[in-house]
N, C-alpha and C positions, 0 to 999 in steps of 0.2 A: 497391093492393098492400100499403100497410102495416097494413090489419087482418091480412091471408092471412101477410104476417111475422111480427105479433105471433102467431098461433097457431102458427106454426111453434116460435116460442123458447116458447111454451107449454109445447106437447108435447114438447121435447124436452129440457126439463125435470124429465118423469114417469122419464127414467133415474136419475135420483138419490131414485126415493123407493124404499124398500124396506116390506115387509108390515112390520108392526109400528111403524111411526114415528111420533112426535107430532111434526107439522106445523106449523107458522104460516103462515098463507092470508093473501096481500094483496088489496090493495084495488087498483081501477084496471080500464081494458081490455082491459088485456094479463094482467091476472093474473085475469080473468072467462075467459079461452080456458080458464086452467090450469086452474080451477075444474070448467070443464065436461070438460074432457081428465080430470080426477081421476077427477070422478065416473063415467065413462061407466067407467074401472079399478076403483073400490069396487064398483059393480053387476055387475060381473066375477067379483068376491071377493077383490079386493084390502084388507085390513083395518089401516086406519089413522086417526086421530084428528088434527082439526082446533082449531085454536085461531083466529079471525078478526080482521082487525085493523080491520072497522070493520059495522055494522050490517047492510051494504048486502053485505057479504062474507058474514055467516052466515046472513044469508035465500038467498043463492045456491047454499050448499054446502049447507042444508038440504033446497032441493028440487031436488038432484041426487043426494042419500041417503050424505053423507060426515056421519060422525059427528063433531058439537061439544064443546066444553068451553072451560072458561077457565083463564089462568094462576092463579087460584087454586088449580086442581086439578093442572094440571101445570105447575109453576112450570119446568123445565126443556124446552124442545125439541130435537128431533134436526138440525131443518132448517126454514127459513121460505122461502116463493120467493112474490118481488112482483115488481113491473114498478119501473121509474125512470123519470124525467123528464130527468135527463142523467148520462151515467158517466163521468165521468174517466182517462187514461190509469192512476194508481193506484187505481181504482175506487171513489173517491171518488163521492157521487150527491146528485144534490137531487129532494128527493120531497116530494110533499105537494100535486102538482095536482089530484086529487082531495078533498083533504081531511082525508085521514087519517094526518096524518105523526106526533103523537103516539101513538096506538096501534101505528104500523107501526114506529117503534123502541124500543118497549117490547118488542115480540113479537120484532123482529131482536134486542134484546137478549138474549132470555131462549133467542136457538138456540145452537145447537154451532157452526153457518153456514149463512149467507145467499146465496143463489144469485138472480142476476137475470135476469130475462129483459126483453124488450127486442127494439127493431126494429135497424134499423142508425141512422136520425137520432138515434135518443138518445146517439150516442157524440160525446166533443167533447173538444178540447186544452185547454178549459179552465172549468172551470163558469161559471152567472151568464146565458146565454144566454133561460136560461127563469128565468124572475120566480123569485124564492127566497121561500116561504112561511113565515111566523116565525107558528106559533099563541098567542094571549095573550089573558089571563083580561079578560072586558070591564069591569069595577071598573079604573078608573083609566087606562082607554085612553090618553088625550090624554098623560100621564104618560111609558107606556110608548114611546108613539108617537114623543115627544122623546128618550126614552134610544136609542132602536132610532138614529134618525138621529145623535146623538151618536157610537153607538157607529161606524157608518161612517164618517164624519169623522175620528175619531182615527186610524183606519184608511185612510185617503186613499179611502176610496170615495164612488162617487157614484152617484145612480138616485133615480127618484122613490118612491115609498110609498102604495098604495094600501091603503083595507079593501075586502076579496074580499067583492064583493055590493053595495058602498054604502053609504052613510049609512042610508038610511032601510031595505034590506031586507038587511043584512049576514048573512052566509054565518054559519051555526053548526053547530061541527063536531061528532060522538057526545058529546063532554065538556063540552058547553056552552060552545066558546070560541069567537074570533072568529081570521080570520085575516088578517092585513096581507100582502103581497106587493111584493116589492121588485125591483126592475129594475135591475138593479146592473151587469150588462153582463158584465162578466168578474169573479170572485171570486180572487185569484191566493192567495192566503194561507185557504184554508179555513180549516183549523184554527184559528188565530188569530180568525176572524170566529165562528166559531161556541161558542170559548169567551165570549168575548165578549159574545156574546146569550143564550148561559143563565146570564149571572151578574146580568141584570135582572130585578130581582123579578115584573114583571106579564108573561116573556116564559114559555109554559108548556111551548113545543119549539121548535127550527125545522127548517127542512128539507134540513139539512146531512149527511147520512149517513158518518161517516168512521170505516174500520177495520171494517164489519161486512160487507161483501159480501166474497167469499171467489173467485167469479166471477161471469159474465153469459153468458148463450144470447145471443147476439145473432143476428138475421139482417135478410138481406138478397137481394139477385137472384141471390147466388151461394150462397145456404144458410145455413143454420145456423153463425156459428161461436160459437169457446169460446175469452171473454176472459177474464185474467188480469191481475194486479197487473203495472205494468212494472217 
């Protein structure tokens, strides 16, 4: 059931795009339904422009005939709609299971707002549940590796620290970076954790989304609903 929910918050997501919009397209399963829900609307004649937030995103929307470009060209968008890995009651998200958590809040940065969709298990009272993804330049790993755990320590957290892939075949994501994943269990002070780790030199994002989702399509056995800030 939870692929047939993720297309539900897909599609019923396509109510918020209007003709003329510059877009931000994520990455993920849930935001592959939207992709194909878009495109089956552009081949309709629905006329609207795409910006991707990760390789595996703009080979999708290409050969479903949605028109690309990059924030070079429109450095402003109307709207971006990805999927999350968990929402929080202030809709707070951690994202980056797939990979792509630096490009996907570059692009939620550069929208007007960010709309999620999403099944109904991604909701939770409190993030940390699913491993928190920290992307970081691989020059100085072991470095970075030390400060990332520091910085939870200072912060009473605990969870162990993995590299996504391995030692020997680690995960590299569009930007050439590596990603650590951390099991932290519950994150009760977001904020706080996530200024924290972008003030380490070798950390290049992490997967802390806070203040850009605006709502969430969420669904579930009883439909679609529409989450908001509490």
């Amino acid at each position: 059931m939870s692929d047939a929910w993720k297309r539900m918050a897909a599609e019923k997501a396509l109510e918020d795009v209007r003709p003329g919009m510059k877009l931000g397209i994520g990455t993920g399963s849930t935001a592959e339904h939207f992709i194909r829900a878009l495109g089956a609307r552009v081949r309709d004649g629905l006329d609207v422009v795409g910006v991707p937030t990760s390789e595996r995103t703009e080979t999708l929307a290409r050969s479903e005939g949605i028109q690309m470009t990059t924030l070079d060209h429109l450095p402003s968008l109307d709207l971006t709609v990805d999927g999350a890995d968990e929402i929080d009651p202030q809709m707070n998200l951690i994202k980056g299971g797939g990979g792509a958590l630096l490009r996907e809040k570059i692009v939620a940065a550069a929208s007007q707002r960010m709309v999620v969709i999403a099944d109904a298990s991604k909701l939770v009272p409190v993030l940390g549940g699913f491993p928190l993804p920290i992307e970081v330049v691989p020059f100085g790993l072991g470095a970075t590796w030390r400060a990332v755990e520091k910085v939870f320590a200072d912060l009473g957290l605990s969870g162990a620290l993995s590299l996504r892939g391995g030692d020997d075949h680690p995960f590299v994501t569009d930007s050439g970076h590596y990603i650590l994943d951390a099991a932290l269990t519950e994150i009760r002070a977001p904020a706080a954790l996530a200024a924290a780790l972008v003030a380490i030199p070798g950390v290049a994002e992490h997967g802390l989304f806070i203040g850009l989702a605006s709502k969430a399509y969420v669904a579930g056995p009883d439909g679609v609903a529409t989450v908001t800030r509490a």
